[in-house]
C-alpha positions in Angstrom: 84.4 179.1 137.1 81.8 178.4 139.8 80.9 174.5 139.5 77.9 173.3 141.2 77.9 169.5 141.8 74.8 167.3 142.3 74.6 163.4 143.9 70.7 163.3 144.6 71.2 159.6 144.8 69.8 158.1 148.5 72.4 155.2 148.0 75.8 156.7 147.7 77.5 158.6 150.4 79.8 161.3 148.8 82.4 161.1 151.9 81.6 157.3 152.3 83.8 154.8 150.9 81.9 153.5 148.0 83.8 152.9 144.6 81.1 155.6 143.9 82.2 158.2 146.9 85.6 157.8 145.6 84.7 158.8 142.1 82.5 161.8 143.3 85.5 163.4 145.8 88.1 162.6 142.9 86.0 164.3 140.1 85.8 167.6 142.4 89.2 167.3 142.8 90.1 167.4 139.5 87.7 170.3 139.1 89.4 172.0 141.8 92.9 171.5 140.9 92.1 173.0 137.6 91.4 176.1 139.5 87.7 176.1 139.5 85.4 176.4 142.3 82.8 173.6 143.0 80.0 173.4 145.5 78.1 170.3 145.7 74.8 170.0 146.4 73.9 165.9 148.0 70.9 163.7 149.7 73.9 161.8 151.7 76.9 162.6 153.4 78.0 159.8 154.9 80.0 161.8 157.5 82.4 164.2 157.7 84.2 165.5 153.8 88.1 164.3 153.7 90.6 167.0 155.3 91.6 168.3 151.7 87.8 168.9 150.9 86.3 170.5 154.3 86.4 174.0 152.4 84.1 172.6 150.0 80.3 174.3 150.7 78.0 171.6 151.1 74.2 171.8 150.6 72.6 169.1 152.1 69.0 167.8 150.1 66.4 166.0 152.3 66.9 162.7 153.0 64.7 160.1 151.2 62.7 158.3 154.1 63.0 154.3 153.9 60.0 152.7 153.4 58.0 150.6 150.7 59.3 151.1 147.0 56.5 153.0 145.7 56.6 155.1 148.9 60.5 155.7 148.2 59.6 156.0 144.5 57.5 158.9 144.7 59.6 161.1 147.7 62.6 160.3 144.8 60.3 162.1 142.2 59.2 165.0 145.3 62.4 165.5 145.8 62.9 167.2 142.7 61.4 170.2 143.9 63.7 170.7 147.2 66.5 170.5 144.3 65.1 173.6 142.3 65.2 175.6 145.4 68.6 174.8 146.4 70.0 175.2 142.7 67.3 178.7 143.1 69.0 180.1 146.8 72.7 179.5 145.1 72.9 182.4 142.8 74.7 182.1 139.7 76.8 179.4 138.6 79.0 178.5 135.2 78.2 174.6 135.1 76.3 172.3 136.9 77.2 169.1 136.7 75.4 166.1 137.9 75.7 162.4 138.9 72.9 160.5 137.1 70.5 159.0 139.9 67.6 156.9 139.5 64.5 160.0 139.6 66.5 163.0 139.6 65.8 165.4 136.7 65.7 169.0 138.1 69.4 170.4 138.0 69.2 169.4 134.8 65.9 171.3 133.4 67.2 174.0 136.2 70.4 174.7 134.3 68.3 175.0 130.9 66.0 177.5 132.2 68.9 179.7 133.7 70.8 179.1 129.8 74.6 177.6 131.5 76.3 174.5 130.6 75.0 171.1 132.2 77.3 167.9 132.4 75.3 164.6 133.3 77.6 162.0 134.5 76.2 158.5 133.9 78.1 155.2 135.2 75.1 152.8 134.4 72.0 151.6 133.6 70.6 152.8 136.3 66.8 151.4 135.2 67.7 148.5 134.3 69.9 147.7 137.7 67.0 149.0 139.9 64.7 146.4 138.3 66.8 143.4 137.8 68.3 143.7 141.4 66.4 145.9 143.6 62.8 146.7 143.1 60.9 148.8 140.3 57.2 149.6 140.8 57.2 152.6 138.3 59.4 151.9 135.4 57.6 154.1 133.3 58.1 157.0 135.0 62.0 156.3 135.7 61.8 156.0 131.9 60.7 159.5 131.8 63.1 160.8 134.3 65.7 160.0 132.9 64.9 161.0 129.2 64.0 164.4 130.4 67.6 164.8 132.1 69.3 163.2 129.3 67.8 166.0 126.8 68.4 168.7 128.9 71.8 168.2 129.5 74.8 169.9 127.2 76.6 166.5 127.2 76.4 163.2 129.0 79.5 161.7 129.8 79.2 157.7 130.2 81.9 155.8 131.5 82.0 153.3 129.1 80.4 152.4 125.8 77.5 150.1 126.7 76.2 153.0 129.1 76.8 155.2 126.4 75.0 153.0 124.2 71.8 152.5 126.9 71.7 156.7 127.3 71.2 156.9 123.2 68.0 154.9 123.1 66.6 157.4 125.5 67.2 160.5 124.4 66.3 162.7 121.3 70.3 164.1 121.6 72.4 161.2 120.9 75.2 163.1 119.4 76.0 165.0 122.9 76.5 161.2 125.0 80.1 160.6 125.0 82.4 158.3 126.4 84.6 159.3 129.2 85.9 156.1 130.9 87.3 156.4 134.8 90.5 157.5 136.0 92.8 157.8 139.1 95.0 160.2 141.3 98.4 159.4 140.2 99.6 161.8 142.8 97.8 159.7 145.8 98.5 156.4 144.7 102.2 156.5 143.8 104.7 153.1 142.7 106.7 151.8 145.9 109.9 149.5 145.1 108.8 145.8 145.5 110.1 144.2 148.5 111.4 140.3 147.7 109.9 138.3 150.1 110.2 134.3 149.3 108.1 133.3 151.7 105.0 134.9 151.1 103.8 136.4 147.5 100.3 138.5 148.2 97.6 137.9 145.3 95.0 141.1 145.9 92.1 141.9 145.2 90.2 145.4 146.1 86.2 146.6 145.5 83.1 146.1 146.6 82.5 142.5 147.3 79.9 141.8 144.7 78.5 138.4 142.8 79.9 140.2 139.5 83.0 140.9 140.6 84.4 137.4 139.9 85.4 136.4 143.8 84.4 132.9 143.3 86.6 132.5 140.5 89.2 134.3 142.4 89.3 131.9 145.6 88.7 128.6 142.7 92.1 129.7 141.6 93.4 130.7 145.0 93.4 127.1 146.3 94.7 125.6 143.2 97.6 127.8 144.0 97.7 127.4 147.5 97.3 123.5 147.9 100.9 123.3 145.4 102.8 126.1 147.5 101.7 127.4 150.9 103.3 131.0 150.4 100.9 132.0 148.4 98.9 135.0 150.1 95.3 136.2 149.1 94.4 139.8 150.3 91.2 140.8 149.7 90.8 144.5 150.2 86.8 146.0 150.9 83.1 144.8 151.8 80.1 143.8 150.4 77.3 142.0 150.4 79.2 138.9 149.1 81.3 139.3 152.1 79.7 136.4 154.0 79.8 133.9 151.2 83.3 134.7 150.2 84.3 134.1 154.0 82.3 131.0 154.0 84.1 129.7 151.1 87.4 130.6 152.3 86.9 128.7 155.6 85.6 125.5 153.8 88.4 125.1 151.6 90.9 125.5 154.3 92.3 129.0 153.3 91.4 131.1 156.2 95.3 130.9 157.2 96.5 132.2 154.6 93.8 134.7 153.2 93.4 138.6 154.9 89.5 140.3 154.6 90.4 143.5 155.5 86.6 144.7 155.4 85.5 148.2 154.6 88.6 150.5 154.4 89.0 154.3 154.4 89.7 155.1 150.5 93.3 157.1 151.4 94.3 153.8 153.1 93.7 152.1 150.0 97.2 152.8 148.3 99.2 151.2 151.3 97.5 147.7 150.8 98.0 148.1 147.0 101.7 148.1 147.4 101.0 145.7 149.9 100.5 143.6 146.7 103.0 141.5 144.2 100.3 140.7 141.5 96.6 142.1 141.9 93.1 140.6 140.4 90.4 141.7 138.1 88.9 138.2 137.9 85.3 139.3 136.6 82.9 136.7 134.9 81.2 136.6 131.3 78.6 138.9 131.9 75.7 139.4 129.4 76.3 142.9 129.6 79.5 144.2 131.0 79.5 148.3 131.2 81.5 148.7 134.1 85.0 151.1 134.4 86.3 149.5 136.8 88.7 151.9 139.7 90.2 149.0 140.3 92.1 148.3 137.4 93.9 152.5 137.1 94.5 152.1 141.2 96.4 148.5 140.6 98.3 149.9 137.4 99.3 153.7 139.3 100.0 151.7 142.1 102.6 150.2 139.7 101.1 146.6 140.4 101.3 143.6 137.5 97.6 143.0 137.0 95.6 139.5 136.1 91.9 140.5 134.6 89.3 139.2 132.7 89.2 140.0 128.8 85.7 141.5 129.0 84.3 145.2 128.3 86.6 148.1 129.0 88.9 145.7 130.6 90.1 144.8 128.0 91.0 148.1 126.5 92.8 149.6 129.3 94.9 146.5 129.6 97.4 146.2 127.2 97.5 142.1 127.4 101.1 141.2 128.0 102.6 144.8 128.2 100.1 146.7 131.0 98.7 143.1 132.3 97.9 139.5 131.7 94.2 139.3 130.2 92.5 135.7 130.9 89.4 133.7 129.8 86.6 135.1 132.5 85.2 132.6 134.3 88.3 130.2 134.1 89.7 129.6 137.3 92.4 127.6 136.0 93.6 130.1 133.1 93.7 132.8 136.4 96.0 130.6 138.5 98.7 129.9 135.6 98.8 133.9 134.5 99.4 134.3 138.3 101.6 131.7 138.5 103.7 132.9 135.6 104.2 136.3 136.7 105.3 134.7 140.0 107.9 132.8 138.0 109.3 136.0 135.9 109.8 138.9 138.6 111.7 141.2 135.6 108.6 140.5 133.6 106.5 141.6 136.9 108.8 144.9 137.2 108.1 146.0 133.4 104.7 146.0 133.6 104.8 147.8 136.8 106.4 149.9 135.0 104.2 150.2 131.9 101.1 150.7 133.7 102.2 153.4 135.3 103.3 155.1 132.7 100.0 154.3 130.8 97.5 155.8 133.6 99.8 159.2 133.7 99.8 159.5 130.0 96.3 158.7 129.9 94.1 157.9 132.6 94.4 160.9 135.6 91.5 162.5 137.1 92.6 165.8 135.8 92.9 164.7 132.2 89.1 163.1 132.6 87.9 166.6 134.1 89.2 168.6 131.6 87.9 166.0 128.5 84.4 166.7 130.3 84.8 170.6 130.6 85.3 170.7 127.1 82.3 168.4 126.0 80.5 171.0 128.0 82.2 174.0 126.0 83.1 175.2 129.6 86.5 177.1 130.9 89.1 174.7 131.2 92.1 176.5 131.8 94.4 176.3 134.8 94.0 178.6 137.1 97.4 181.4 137.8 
């Protein structure tokens, strides 16, 4: 089958390192693995494709020219047209399949007109993001966009229920938005024995570094740990724009000693920092509306790491509280340090959840099994290839 794939979003590099990249080069992965042959289509590279994707044929879309928001706004909405074309100058194809971006609604009206199957992957509220955190001067018409690419598509895949949930109100098709949560490489991120080492147990945390993601809380229950027993270590594994707060916070509380920033990080040397790790974080706060599907939390369990998380959203129901993972109160730095503390105490309670999360993400939570739920929302081909 001959899969087109389509990132017109300006923000997210497809070979960058992004949680958003990764999900992008992991999802053609999947489709390629299952013998199918992908070509994407993308506004931003973000530099050269990975060594096992450099085959892939790459159709570069114009840049979108920085500059004021309604400026940016309407080249978005332009750039719709330089979309056709490309989708036009490919020939034919079996599925396209897009990730949902803020003004992009061609590929899917393009793959309506030409009668073949359309996926339309959405990981969030895109609107609703741009407005509270960015700037929105034409809300109506990102309305708009975004219904008309939500109606033309075969099925929209969300990655958790509250996207899911936002995608319904919008379009005239609610019975074609499913859920598809995340998923992970179990293949690239393998379980490594544990190494005993009594003087130092690493506490880590990877992802973006973002006000959402809970870091505050994280380095509240860091130095509770830290001032009782100075072999605690915190690794924090990517950037962000929280980056300079978190350092500032770290340095004021006396941590820097014992507390590693690696910065931004190529995504295949994630997996030796994970089992870098004895016990790693998902310490995210009580959000009004939590929708993420966090990569996080399948790396730390493939990785064969005991995890501590917040009970909130889809957190909670890929963690299997006290089998998979510890689930705490968000927000409660406290609650945080004693889970921690306890695993720290209980190393055959550590090894069998290492243990059970793995198991749980190959049963249930690969790339491969994600792609082929999505291929068959789409009523496409999903057989392995000979």
């Amino acid at each position: 089958m001959r899969v087109v794939y389509v990132c017109a979003d300006p923000g997210l590099p497809v070979f960058g390192r992004k949680g958003g990249s990764v999900h992008v080069q992991e999802v053609i992965r999947g489709m390629r693995r299952a013998g199918h042959q992908v070509e994407l289509l993308a506004t931003r590279l973000g530099g050269d494709a990975p060594a096992d994707l450099a085959d892939v044929a790459v159709t570069a879309l114009p840049p979108i020219a920085r500059g004021p928001a309604a400026t940016r706004e309407e080249a978005g909405r332009r750039a719709n047209d330089g979309l056709s074309r490309a989708l036009d100058a490919l020939g034919p194809v079996d599925l396209v399949y897009e990730r949902y971006s803020l003004w992009s609604s061609a590929a899917m009206a393009w793959a309506r007109r030409v009668q073949v199957p359309a996926v339309l992957e959405v990981n969030a509220p895109l609107i609703d993001e741009q407005a509270e955190h960015r700037s929105l001067v034409d809300r109506h018409e990102a309305e708009a966009c975004a219904a008309a690419a939500f109606a033309d598509a075969t099925a929209v895949v969300a990655v958790s229920e509250p996207v899911a949930a936002w995608v319904r109100t919008r379009t005239p098709a609610p019975g074609r938005v499913h859920v598809v949560g995340n998923g992970v490489d179990p293949e690239r991120i393998v379980a490594r024995p544990r190494v005993h080492r009594p003087e130092r147990f690493t506490i880590g945390f990877v992802g973006t570094l973002k006000p959402w993601h809970g870091l505050d809380t994280l380095v509240d229950a860091f130095a509770l740990l830290a001032s009782g027993d100075p072999t605690y270590w915190l690794l924090v594994v990517g950037d962000g724009p929280g980056a300079g707060v978190l350092s500032e916070g770290i340095e004021r509380r006396g941590l820097a000693p014992v507390v590693t920033l690696t910065g931004a990080v190529d995504p295949l040397a994630v997996p030796g920092y994970l089992h870098a790790m004895d016990v790693a974080v998902a310490p995210y706060p009580d959000l009004d509306r939590f929708y993420f599907s966090p990569l996080k939390l399948y790396e730390y369990l493939a990785a064969g790491v005991p995890v501590v998380a917040s009970g909130v959203g889809q957190v909670a129901e890929v963690i299997d509280d006290g089998r998979t993972g510890v689930l705490c109160p968000p927000g409660d730095a406290g609650a945080l340090a004693r889970a921690i503390a306890g695993l720290r105490a209980d190393p055959c309670r550590r090894a069998a959840m290492a243990r059970a999360g793995r198991e749980e993400v190959v049963a249930h939570h690969s790339w491969d099994g994600v792609v082929r739920r999505i291929l068959t929302l789409a009523g496409a081909k999903t057989e392995q290839a000979a």
